[in-house]
Structure formats: structure tokens, C-alpha cells
C-alpha positions as CSV (number, residue, x, y, z in Angstrom):
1,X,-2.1,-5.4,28.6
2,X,-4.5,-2.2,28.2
3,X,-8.3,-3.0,29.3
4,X,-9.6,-1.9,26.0
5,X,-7.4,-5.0,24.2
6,X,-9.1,-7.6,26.5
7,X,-13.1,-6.5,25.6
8,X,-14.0,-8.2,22.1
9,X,-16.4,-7.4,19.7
10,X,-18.7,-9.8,20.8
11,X,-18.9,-8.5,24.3
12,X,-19.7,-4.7,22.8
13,X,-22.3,-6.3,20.5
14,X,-23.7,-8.2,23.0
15,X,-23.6,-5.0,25.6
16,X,-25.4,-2.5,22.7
17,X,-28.2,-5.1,22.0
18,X,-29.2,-5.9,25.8
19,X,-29.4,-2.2,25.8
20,X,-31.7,-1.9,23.1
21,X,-33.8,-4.8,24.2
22,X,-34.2,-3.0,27.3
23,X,-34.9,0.8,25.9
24,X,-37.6,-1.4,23.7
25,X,-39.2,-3.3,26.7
26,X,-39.7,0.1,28.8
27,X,-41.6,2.1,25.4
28,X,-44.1,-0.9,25.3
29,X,-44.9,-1.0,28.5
30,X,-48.1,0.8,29.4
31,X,-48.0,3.8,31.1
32,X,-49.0,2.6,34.4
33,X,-46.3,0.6,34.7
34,X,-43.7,2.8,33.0
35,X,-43.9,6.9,33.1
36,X,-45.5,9.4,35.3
37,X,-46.6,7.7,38.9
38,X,-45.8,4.4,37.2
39,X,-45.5,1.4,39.7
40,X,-42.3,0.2,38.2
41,X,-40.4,3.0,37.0
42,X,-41.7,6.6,38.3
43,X,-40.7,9.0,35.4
44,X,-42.0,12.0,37.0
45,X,-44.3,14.0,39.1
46,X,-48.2,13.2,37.4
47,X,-49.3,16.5,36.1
């Protein structure tokens, strides 16, 4: 049985909205936390 045949639709839809949750968690975060320097995810070199 092919490995595409044995993911359902559920498990994609399931997959794309943890992702968006996430993507929509890390733009509300404040800067300090999330971007340049941030503590929890470091974007980038602070300008």
C-alpha cells in the first residue's frame, strides 16, 4: 500500500491548522520574545 493512501484528510487538515496556529502565535508575540535578539526565538542580528 503507497504511503500517500494511508494519510487521510483529517490528518492534512489537522497538520495545516497546527501550522497556522503556530505561524499566528509567533506574529503576536512581542518582539522581545519573538524577532531580533528575542529570548525565545532569535530572528537575527539586532541592528
Amino acid at each position: 500500500m503507497s504511503v500517500l493512501a494511508q494519510i487521510s484528510f483529517f490528518e492534512v487538515a489537522m497538520a495545516m491548522l497546527t501550522t497556522a496556529l503556530i505561524d499566528r502565535l509567533v506574529c503576536v508575540l512581542p518582539p522581545g520574545m519573538v524577532g531580533p535578539g528575542g529570548w525565545l526565538i532569535d530572528t537575527g542580528a539586532e541592528d
